[in-house]
C-alpha positions in Angstrom: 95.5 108.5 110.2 95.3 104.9 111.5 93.9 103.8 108.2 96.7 105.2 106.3 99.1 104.2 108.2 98.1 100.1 108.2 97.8 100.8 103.7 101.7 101.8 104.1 102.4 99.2 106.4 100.6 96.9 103.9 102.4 98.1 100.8 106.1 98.7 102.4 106.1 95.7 105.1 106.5 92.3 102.8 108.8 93.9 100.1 110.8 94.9 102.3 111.5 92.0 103.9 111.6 90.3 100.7 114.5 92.5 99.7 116.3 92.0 103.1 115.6 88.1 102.5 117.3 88.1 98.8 120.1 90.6 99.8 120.7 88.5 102.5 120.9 84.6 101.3 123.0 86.7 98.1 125.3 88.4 100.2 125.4 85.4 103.2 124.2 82.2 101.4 121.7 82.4 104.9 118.2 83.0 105.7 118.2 83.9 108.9 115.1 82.7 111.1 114.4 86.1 112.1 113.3 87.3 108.4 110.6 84.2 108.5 109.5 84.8 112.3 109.1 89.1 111.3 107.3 88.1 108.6 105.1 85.4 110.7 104.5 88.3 113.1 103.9 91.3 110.9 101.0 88.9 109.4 99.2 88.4 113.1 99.8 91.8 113.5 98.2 93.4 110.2 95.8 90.8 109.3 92.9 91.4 112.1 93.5 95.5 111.5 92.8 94.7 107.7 89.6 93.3 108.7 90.5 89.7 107.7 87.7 87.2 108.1 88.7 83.9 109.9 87.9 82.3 106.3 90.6 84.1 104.6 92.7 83.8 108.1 92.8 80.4 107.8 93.4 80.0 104.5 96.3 81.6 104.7 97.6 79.7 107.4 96.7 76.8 105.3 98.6 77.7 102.6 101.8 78.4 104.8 101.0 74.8 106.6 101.2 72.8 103.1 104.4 75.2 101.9 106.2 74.3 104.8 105.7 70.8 104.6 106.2 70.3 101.0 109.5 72.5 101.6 110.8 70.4 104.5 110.7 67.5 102.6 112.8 69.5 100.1 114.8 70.1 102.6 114.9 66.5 103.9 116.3 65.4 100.0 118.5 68.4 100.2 117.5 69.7 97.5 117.1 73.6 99.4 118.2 74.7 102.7 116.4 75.5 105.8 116.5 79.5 105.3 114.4 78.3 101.7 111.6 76.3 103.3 111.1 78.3 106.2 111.0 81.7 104.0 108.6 79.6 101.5 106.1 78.3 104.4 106.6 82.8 105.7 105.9 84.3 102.1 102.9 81.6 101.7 101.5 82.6 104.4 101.4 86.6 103.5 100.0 85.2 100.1 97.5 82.7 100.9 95.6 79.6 99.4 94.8 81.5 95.6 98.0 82.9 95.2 100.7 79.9 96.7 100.4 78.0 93.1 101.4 80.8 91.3 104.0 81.7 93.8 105.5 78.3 93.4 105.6 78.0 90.0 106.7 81.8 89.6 109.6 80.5 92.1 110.9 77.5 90.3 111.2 79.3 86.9 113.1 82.3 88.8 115.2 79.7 90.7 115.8 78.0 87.6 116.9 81.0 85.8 119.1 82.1 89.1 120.4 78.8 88.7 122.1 78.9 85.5 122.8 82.6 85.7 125.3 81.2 89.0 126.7 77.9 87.1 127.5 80.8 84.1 129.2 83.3 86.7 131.4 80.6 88.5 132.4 78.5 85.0 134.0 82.8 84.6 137.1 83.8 85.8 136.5 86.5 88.6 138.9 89.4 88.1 141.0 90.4 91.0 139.2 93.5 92.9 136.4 90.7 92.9 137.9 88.1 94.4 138.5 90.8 97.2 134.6 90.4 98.3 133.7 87.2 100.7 130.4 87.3 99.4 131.5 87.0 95.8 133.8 84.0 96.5 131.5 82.6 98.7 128.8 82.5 95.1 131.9 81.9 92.9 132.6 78.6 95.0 131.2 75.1 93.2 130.7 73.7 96.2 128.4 76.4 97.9 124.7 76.0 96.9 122.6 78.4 95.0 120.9 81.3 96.4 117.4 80.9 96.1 115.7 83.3 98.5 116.6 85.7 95.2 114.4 83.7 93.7 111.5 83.1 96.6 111.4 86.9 97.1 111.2 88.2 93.2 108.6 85.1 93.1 106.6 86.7 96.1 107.1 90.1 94.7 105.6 89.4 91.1 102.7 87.6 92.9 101.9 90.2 95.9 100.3 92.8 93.8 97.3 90.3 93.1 97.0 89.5 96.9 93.9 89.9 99.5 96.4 92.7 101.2 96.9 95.1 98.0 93.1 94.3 97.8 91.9 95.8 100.9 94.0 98.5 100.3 92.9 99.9 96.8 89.3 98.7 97.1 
């Protein structure tokens, strides 16, 4: 019961809180700090009742370490916000060392592609029961930045099925 209760945890947990991440930078154009701290916890939480060697533990901590400090210099240039590196360093973390490269490349093609489909939608004319919606002004607005925890979470989500967690789990 235990056991298969910690597989659904494993498999529902992260997406999850990837999808509340995306919805929420879409909808809000903010990550809040709670998404990165859940996901920060859920990962102390599962990881020892996975049976997670210190090696791996570590590793993954690692990876989250260097995410976060290559993403706060990101931030630093202003070239993504706060929400963004924070996220990054969280969904690093879940992914560990093997699978951050991937994750980071994954993540700047999808953030690339967000970012032209949002320079296409806000060069359009947004008809009137759209211009209704806060959040669809808010993304229609040039000034307003581009939300990229879309892209971090479909990044982490085409990554996580070749993680140590879907692993444990099927093996």
């Amino acid at each position: 019961m235990l056991q298969t209760a910690l597989q659904y945890s494993l498999f529902i947990l992260f997406p999850i809180g990837m999808a509340y991440s995306a919805a929420a930078d879409l909808l809000t154009m903010t990550i809040s700090n709670r998404i990165s701290l859940a996901l920060v916890a859920c990962f102390l939480l599962l990881a020892p009742l996975t049976g997670m060697d210190l090696q791996t533990f570590g590793m993954h901590w690692a990876a989250g370490g260097v995410v976060l400090a290559a993403s706060f210099a990101c931030f630093a240039f202003g070239w993504i916000g706060g929400g963004d590196a924070k996220l990054s360093a969280a969904i690093a973390l879940w992914l560990g060392w093997g699978n951050t490269l991937e994750f980071a490349t994954l993540a700047a093609v999808f953030g690339g592609l967000l970012t032209l489909a949002v320079l296409s939608f806000r060069s359009a004319v947004l008809p009137a029961f759209a211009v209704r919606q806060p959040w669809v002004r808010r993304l229609h607005d040039e000034k307003a930045g581009v939300p990229y925890g879309v892209a971090l979470a479909a990044a982490a989500l085409a990554v996580y099925p070749h993680t140590v967690w879907v692993r444990m789990v099927a093996g």
